[in-house]
The first five atom37 places (N, CA, C, CB, O) and aatype in JSON, in Angstrom:
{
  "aatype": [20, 20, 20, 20, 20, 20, 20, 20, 20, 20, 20, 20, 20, 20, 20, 20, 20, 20, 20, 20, 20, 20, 20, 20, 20, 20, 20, 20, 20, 20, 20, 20, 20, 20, 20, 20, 20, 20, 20, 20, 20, 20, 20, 20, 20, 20, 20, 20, 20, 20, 20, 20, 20, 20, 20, 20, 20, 20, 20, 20, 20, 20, 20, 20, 20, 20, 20, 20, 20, 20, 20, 20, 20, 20, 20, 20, 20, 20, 20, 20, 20, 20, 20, 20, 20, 20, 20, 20, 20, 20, 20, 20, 20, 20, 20, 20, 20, 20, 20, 20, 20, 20, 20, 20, 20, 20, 20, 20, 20, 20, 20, 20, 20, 20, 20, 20, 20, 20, 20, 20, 20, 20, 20, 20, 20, 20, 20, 20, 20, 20, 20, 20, 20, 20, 20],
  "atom_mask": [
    [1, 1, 1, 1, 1],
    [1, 1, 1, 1, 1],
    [1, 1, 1, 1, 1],
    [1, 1, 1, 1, 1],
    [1, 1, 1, 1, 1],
    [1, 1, 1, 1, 1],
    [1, 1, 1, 1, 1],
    [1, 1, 1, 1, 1],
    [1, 1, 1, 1, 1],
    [1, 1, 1, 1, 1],
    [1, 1, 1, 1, 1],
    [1, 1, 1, 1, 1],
    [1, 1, 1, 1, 1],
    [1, 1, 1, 1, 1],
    [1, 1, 1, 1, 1],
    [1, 1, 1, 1, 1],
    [1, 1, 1, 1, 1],
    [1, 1, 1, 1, 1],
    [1, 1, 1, 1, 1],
    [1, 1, 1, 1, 1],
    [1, 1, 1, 1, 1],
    [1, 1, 1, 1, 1],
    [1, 1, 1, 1, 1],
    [1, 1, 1, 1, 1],
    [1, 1, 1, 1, 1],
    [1, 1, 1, 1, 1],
    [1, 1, 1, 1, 1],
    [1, 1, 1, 1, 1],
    [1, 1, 1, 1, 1],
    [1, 1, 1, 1, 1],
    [1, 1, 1, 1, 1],
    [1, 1, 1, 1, 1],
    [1, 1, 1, 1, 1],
    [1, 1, 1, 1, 1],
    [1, 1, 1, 1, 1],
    [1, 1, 1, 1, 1],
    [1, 1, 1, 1, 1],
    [1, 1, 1, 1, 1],
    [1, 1, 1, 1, 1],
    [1, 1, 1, 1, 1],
    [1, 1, 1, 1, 1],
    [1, 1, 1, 1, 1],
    [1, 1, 1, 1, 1],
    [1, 1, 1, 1, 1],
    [1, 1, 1, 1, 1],
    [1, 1, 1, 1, 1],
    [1, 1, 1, 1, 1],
    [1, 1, 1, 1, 1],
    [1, 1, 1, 1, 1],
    [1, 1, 1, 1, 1],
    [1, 1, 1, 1, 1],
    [1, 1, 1, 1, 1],
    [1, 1, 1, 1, 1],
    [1, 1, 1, 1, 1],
    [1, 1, 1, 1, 1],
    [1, 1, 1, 1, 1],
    [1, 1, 1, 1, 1],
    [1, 1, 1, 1, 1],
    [1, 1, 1, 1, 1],
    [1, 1, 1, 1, 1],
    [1, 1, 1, 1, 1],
    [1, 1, 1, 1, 1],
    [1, 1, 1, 1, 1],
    [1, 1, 1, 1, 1],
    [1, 1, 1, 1, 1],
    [1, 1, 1, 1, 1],
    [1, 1, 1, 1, 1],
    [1, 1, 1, 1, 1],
    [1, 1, 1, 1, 1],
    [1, 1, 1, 1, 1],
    [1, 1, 1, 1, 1],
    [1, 1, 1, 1, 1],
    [1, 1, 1, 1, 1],
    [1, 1, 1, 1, 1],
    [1, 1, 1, 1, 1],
    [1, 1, 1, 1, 1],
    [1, 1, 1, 1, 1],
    [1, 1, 1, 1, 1],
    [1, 1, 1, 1, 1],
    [1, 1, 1, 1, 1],
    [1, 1, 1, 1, 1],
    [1, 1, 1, 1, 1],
    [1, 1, 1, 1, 1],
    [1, 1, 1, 1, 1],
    [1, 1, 1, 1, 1],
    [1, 1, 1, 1, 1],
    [1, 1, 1, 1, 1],
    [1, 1, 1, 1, 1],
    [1, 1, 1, 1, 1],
    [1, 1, 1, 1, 1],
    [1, 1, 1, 1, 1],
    [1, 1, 1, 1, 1],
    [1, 1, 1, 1, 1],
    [1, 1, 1, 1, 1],
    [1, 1, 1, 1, 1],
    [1, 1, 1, 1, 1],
    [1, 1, 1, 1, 1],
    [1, 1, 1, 1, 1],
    [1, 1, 1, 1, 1],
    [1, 1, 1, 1, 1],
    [1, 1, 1, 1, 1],
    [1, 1, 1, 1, 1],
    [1, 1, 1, 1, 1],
    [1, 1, 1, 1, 1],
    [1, 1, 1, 1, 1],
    [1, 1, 1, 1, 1],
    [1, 1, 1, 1, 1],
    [1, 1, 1, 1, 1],
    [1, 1, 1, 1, 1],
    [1, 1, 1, 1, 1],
    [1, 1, 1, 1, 1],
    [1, 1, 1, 1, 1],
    [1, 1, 1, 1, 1],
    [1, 1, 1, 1, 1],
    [1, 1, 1, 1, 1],
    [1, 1, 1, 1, 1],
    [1, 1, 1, 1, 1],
    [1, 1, 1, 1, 1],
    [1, 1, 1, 1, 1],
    [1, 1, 1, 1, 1],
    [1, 1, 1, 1, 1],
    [1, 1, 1, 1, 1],
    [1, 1, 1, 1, 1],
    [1, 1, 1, 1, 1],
    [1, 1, 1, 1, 1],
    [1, 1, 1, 1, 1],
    [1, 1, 1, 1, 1],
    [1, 1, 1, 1, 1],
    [1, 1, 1, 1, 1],
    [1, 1, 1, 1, 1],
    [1, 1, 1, 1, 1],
    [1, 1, 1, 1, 1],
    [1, 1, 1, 1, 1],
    [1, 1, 1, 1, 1],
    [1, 1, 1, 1, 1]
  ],
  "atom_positions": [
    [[-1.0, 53.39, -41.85], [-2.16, 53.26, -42.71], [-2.24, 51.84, -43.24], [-2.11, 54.27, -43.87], [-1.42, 51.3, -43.98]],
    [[-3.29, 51.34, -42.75], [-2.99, 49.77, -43.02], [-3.94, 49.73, -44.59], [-3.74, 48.49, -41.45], [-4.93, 50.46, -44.71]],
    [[-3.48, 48.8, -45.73], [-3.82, 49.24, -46.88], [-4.86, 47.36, -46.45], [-2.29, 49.72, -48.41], [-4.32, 46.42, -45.86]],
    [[-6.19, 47.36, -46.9], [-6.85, 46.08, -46.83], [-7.61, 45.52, -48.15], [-7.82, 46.19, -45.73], [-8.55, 44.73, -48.22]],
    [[-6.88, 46.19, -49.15], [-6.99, 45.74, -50.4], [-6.78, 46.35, -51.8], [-7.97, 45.39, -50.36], [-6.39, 47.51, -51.67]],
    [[-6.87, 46.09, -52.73], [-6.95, 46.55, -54.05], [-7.73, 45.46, -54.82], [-5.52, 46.84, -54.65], [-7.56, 44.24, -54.73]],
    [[-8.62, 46.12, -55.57], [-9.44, 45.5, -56.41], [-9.2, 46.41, -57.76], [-10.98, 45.42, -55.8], [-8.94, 47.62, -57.82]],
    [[-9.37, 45.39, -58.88], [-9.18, 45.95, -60.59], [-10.45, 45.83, -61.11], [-8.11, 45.01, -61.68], [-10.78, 44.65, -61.22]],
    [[-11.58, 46.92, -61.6], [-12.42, 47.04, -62.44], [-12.19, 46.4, -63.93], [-12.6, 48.3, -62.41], [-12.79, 45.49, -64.5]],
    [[-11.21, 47.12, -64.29], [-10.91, 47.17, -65.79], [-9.46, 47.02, -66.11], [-11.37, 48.49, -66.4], [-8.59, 47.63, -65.49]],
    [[-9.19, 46.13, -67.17], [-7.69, 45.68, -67.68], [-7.85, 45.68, -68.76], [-7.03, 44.45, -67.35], [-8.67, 44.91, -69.24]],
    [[-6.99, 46.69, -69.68], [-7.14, 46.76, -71.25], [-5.46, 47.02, -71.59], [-8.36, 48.22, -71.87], [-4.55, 47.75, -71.2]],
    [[-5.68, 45.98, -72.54], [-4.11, 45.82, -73.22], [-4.0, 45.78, -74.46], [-3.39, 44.66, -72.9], [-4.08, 44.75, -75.13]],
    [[-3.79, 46.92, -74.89], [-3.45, 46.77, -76.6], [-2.19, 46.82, -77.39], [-4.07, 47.76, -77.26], [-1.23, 47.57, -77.22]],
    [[-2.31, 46.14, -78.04], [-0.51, 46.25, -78.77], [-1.15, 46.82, -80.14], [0.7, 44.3, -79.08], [-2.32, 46.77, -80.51]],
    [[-0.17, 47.33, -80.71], [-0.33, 48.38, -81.82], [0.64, 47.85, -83.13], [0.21, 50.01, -81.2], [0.66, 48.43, -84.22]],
    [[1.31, 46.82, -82.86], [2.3, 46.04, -83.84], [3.39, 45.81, -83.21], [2.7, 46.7, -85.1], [3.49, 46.17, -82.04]],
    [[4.5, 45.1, -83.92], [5.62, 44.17, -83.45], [6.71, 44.98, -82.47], [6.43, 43.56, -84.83], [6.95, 46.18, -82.55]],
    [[7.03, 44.48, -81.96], [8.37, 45.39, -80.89], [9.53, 44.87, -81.81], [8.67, 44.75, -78.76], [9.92, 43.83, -82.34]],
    [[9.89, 46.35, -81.67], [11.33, 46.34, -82.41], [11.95, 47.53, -82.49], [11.31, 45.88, -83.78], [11.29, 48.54, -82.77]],
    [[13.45, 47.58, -82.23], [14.29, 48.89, -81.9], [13.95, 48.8, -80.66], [13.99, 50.36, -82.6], [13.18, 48.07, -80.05]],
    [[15.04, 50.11, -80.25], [14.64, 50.62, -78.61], [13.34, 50.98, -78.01], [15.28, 51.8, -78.3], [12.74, 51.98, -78.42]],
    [[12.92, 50.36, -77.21], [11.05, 50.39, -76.47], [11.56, 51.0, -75.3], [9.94, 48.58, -76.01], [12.7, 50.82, -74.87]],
    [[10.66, 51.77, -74.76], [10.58, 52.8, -73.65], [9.21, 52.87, -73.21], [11.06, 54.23, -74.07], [8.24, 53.13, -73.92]],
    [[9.21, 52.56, -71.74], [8.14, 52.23, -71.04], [7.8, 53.12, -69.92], [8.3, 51.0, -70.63], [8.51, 53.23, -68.92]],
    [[6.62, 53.81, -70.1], [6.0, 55.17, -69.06], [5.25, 54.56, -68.57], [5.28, 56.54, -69.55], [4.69, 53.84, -69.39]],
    [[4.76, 54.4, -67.21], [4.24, 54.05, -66.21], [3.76, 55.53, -65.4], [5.21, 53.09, -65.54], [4.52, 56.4, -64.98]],
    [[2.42, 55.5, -65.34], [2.07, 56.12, -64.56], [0.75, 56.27, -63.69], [2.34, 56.82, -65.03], [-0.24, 56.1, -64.4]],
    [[0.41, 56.57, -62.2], [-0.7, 56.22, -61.75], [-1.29, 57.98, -61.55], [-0.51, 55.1, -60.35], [-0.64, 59.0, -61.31]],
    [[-2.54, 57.81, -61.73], [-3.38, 59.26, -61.38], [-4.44, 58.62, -60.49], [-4.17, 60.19, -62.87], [-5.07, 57.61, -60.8]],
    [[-4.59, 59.29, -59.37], [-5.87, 59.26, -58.42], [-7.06, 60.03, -59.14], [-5.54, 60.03, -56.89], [-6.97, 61.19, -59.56]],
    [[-8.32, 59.13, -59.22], [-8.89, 59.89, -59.91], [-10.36, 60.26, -58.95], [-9.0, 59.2, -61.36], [-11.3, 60.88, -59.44]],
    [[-10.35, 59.64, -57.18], [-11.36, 60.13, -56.53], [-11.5, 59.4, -55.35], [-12.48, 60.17, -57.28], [-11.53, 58.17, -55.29]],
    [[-11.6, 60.21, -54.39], [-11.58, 59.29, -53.38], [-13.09, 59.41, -52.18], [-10.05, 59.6, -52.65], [-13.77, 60.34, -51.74]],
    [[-13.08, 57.87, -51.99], [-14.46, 58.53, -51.35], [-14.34, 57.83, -49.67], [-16.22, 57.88, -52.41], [-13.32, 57.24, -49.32]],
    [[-15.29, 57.97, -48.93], [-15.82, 57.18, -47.95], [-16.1, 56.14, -48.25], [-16.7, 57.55, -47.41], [-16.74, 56.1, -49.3]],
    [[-15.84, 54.91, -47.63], [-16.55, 53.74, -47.39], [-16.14, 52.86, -45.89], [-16.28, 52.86, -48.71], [-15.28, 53.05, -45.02]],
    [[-17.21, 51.82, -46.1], [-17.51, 51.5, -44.74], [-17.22, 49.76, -45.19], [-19.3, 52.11, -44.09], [-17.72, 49.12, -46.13]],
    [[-16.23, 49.3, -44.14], [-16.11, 47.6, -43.9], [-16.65, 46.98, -43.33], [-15.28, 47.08, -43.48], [-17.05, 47.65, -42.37]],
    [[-17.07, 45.77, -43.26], [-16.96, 45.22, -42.02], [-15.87, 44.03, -42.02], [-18.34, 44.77, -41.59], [-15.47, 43.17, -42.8]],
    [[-15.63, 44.44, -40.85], [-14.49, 43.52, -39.87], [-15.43, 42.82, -38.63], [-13.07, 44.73, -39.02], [-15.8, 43.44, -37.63]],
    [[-15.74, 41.25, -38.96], [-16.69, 40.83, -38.23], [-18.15, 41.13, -38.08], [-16.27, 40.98, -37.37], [-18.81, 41.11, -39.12]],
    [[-18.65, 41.35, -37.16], [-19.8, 42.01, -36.77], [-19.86, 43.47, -36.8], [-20.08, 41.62, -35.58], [-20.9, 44.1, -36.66]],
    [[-18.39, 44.12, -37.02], [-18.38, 45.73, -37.13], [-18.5, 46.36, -37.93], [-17.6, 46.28, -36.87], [-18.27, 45.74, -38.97]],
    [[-18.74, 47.3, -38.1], [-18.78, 48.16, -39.61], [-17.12, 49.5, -39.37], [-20.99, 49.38, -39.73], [-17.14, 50.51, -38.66]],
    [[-15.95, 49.0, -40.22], [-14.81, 50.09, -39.94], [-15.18, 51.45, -40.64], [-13.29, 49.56, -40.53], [-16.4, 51.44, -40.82]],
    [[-14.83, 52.18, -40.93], [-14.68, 53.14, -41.65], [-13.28, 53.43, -42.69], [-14.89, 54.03, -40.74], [-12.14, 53.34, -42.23]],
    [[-13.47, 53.69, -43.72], [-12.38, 53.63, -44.82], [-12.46, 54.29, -45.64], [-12.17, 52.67, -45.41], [-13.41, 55.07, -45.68]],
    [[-11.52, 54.27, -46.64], [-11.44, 55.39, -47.83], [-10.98, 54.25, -49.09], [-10.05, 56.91, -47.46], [-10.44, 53.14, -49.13]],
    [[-11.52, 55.25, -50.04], [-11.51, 53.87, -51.24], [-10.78, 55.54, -52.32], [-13.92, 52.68, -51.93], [-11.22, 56.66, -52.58]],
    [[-9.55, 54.79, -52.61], [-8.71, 55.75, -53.79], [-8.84, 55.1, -55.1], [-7.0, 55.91, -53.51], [-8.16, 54.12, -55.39]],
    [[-9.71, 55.64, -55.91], [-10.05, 55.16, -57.13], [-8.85, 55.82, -58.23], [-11.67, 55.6, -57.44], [-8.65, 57.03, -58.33]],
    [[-8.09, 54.76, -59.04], [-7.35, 55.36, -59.76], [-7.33, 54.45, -61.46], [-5.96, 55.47, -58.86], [-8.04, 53.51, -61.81]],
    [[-6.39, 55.1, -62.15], [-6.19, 54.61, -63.17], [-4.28, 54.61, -63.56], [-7.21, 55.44, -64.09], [-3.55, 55.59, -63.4]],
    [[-3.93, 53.59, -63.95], [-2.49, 52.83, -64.17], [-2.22, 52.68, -65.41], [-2.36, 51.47, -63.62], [-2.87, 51.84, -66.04]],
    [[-1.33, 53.36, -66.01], [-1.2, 53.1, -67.6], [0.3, 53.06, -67.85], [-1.94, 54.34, -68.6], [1.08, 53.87, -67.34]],
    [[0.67, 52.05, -68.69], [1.89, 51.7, -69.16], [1.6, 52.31, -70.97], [2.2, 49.8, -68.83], [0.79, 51.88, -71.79]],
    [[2.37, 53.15, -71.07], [2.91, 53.58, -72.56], [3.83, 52.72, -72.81], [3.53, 55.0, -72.78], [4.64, 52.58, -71.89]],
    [[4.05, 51.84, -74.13], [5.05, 51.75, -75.2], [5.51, 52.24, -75.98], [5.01, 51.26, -75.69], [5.05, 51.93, -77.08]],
    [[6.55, 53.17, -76.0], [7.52, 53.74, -77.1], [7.91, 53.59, -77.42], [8.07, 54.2, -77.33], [8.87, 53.14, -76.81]],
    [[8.06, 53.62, -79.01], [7.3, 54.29, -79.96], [5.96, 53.97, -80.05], [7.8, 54.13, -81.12], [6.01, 52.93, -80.7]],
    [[4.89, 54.17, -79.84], [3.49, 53.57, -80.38], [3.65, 52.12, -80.52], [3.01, 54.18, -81.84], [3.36, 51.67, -81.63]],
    [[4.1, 51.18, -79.49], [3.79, 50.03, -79.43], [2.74, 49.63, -78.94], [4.5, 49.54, -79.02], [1.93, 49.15, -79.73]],
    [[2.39, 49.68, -77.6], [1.47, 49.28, -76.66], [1.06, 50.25, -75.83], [1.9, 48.3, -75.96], [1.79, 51.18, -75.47]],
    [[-0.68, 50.01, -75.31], [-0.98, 50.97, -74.02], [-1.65, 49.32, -73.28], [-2.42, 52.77, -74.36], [-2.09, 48.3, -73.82]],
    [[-1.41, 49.77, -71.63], [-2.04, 49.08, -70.64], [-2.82, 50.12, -70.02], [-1.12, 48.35, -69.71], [-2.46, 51.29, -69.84]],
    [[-3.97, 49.56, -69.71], [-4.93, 50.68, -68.52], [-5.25, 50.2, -67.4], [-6.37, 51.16, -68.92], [-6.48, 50.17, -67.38]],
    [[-4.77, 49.74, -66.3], [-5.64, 49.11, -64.91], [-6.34, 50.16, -64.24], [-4.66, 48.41, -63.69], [-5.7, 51.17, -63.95]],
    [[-7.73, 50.07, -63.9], [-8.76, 51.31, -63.69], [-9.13, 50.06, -62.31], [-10.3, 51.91, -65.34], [-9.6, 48.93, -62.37]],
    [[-8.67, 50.89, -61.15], [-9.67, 49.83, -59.74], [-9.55, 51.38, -58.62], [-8.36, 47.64, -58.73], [-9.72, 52.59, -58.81]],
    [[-9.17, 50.56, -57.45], [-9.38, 51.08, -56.31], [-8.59, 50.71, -55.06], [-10.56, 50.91, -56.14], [-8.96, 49.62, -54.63]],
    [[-7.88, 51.11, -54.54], [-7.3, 50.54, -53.03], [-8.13, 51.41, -51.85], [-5.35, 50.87, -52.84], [-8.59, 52.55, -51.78]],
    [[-8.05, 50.13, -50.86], [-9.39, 50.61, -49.66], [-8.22, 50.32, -48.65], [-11.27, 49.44, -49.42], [-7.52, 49.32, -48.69]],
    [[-8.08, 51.67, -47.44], [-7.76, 51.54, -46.54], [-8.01, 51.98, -44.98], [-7.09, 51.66, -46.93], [-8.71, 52.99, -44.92]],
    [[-7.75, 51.64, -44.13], [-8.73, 52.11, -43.07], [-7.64, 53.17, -42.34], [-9.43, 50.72, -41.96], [-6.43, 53.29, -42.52]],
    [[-8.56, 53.87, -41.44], [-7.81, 55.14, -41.07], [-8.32, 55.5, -39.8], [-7.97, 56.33, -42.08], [-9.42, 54.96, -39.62]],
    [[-7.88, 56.34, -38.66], [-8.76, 56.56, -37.84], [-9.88, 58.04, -38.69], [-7.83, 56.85, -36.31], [-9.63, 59.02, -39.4]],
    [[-11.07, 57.44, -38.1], [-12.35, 58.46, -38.66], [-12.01, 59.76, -38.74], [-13.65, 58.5, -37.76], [-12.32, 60.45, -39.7]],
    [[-11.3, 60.22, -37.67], [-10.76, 61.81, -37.81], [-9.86, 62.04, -38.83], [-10.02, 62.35, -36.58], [-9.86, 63.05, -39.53]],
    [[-9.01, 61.03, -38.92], [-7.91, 61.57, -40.08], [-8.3, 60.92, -41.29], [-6.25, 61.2, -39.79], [-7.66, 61.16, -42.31]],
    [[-9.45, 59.99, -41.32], [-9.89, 60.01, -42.63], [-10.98, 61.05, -43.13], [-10.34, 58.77, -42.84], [-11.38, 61.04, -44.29]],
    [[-11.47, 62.07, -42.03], [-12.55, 63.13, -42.4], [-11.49, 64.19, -42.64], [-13.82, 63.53, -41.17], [-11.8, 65.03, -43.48]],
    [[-10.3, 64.32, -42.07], [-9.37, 65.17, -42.69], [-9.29, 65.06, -44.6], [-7.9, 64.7, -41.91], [-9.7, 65.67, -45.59]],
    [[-8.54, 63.93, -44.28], [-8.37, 63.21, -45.92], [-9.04, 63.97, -47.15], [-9.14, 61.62, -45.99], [-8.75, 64.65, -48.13]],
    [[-10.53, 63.19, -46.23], [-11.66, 63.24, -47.62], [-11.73, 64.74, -47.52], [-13.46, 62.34, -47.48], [-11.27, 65.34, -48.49]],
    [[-12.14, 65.35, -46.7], [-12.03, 67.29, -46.64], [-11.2, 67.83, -47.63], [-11.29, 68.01, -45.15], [-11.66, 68.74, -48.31]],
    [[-9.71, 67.32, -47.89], [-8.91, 68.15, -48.2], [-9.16, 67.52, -49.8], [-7.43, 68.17, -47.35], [-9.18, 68.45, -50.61]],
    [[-9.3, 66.59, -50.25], [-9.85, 65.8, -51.46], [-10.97, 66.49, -51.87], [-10.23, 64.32, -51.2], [-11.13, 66.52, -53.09]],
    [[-11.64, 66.95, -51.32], [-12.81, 67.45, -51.84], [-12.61, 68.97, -52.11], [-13.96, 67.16, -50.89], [-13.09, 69.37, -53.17]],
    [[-11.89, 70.0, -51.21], [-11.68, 71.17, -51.35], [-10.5, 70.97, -52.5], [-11.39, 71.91, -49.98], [-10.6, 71.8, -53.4]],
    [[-9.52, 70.13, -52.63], [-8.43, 70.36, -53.64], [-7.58, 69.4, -54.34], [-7.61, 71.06, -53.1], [-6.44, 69.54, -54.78]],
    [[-8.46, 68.3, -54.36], [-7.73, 67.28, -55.2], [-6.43, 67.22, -54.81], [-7.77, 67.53, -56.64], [-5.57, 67.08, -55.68]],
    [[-6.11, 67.29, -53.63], [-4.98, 66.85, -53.31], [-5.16, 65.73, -51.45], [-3.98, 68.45, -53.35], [-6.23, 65.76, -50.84]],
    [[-4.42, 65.22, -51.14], [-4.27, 64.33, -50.1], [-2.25, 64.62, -49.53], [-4.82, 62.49, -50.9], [-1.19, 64.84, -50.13]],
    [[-2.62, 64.47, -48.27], [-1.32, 64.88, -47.17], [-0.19, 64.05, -48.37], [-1.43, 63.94, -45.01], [-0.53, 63.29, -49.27]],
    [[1.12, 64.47, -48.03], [2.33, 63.26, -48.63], [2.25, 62.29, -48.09], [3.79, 63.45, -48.54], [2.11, 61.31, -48.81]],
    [[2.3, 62.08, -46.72], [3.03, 60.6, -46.1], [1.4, 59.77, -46.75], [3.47, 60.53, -43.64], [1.7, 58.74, -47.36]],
    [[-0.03, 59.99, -46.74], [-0.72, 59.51, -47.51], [-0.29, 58.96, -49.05], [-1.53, 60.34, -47.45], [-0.07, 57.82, -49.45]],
    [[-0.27, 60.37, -49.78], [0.22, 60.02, -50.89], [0.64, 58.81, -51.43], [0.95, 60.59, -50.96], [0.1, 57.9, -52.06]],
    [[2.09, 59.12, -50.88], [3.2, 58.2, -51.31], [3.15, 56.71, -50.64], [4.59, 58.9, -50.93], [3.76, 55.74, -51.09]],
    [[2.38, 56.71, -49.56], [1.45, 54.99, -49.36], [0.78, 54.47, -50.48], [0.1, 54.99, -48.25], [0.96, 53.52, -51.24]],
    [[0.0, 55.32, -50.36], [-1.36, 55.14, -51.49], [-0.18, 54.74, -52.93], [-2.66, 57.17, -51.79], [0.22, 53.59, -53.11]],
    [[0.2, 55.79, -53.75], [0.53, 55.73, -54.97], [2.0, 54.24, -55.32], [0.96, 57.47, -55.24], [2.37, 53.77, -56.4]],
    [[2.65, 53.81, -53.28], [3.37, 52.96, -53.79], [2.86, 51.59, -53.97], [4.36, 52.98, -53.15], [3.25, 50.74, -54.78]],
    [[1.84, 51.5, -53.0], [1.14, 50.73, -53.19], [0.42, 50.08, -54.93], [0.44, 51.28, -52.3], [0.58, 49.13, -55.69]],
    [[-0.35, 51.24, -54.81], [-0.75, 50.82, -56.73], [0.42, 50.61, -57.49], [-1.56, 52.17, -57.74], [0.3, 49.94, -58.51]],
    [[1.6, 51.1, -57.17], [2.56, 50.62, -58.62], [2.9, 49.62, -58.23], [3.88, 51.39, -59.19], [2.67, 48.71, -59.02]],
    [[3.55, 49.23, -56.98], [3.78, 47.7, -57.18], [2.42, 46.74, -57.4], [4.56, 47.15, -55.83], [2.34, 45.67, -58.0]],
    [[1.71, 47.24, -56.94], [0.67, 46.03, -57.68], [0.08, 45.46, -58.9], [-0.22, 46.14, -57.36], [-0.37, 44.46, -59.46]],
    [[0.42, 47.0, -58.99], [0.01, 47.38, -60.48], [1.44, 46.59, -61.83], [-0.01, 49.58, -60.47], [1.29, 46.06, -62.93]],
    [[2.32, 46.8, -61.22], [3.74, 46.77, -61.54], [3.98, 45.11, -62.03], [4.73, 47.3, -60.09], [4.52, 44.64, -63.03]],
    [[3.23, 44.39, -60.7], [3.15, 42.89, -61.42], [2.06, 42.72, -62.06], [3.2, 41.71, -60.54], [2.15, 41.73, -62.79]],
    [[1.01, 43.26, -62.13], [-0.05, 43.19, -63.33], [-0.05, 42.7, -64.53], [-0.37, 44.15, -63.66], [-0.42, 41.77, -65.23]],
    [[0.92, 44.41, -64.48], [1.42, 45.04, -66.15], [2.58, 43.76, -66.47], [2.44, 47.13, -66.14], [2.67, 43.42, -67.65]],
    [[3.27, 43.2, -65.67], [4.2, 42.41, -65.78], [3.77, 40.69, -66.12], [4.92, 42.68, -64.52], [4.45, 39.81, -66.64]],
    [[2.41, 40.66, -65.61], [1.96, 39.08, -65.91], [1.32, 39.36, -67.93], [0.15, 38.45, -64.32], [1.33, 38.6, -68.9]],
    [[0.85, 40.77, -67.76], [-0.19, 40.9, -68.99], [0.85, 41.21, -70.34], [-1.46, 42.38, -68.68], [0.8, 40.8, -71.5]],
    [[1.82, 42.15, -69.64], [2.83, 41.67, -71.44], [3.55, 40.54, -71.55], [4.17, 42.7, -71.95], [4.13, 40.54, -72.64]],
    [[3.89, 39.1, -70.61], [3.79, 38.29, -71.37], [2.6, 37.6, -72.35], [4.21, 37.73, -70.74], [2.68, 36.96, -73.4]],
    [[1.67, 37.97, -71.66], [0.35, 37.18, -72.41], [0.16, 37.56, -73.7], [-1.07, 37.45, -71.76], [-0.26, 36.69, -74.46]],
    [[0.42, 38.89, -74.21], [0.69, 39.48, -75.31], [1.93, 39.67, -76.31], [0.4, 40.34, -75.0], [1.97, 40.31, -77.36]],
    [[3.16, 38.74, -75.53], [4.19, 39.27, -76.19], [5.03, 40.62, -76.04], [3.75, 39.27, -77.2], [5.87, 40.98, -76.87]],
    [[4.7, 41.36, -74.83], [5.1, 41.94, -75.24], [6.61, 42.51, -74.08], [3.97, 42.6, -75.72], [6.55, 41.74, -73.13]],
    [[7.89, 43.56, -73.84], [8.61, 43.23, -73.09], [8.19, 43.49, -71.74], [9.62, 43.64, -73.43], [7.2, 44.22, -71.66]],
    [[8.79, 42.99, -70.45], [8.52, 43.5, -69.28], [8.05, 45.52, -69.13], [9.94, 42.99, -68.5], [8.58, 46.54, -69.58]],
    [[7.34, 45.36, -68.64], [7.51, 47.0, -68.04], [8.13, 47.39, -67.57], [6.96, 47.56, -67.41], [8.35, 48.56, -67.88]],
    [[8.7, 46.97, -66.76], [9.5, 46.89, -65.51], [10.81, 46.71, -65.7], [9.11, 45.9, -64.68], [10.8, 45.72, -66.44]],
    [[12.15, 47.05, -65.51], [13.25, 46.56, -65.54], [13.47, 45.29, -64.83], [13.98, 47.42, -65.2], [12.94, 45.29, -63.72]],
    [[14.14, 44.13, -65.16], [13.96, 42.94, -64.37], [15.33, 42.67, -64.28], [13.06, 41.78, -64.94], [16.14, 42.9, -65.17]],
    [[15.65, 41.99, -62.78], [17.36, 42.84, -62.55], [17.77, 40.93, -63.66], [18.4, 43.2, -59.71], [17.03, 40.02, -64.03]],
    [[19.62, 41.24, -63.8], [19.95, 40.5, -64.92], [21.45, 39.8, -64.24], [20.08, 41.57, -66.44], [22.24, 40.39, -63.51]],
    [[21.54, 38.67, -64.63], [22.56, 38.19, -63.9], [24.16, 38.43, -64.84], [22.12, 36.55, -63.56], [24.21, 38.34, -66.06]],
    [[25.08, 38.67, -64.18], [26.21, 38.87, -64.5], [27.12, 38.15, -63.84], [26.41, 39.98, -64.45], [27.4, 38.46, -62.68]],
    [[27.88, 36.8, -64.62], [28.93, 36.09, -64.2], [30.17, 36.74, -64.69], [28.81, 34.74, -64.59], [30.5, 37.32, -65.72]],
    [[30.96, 36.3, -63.05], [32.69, 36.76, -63.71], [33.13, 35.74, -63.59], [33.8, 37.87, -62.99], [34.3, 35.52, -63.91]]
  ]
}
């Protein structure tokens, strides 16, 4: 499944007051709709699917919320993207090996987002960021 983009609608970052004590950071992505769409590649028109979702980082205790609200577009063959959208439409759900493309995709992208936007705010990584240890 070749993924040919992600685009961000909306980025909202609020801090709620100072970090301090132990902070605990929830990350989580929800698909919130997926539709048909059509590319072009050159002179062609591909066929694709556009997974509209929303990305939110909690700060715990009531420090901070992040929201990234976009979309990742990827192309598929037409049959197994009329599968896709079929089963999306009868049940809000999509195959695993889909899935777990789709959803790894948005967190790492998402993942450096959230990671450029709490410095801008002050506030800590989301992310665990690995740490060096000399012996």
């Amino acid at each position: 499944m070749p993924v040919v983009g992600l685009a961000l609608n909306k980025v909202l970052v609020e801090k709620h007051g100072p970090a301090k004590g132990k902070i605990q950071v929830n990350n989580n992505v929800v698909l919130k709709d997926v539709e048909k769409s059509d590319i072009s590649v050159g002179s062609a028109k591909q066929g694709a699917l556009k997974f509209h979702f929303e990305f939110t980082a909690k700060y715990e205790p009531k420090l901070a919320d992040m929201l990234l609200v976009g979309f990742l577009t990827f192309v598929e063959k037409p049959e197994v993207a009329t599968q896709i959208l079929d089963q999306w439409k009868k049940e809000k759900k999509v195959p695993k090996d889909v899935m777990s493309a789709v959803l790894n995709t948005i967190f790492s992208r998402c993942n450096v987002e959230a990671l450029l936007l709490s410095r801008e705010v002050n506030l800590p990584p989301p992310i665990p960021l690995p740490k060096i240890q000399l012996k």
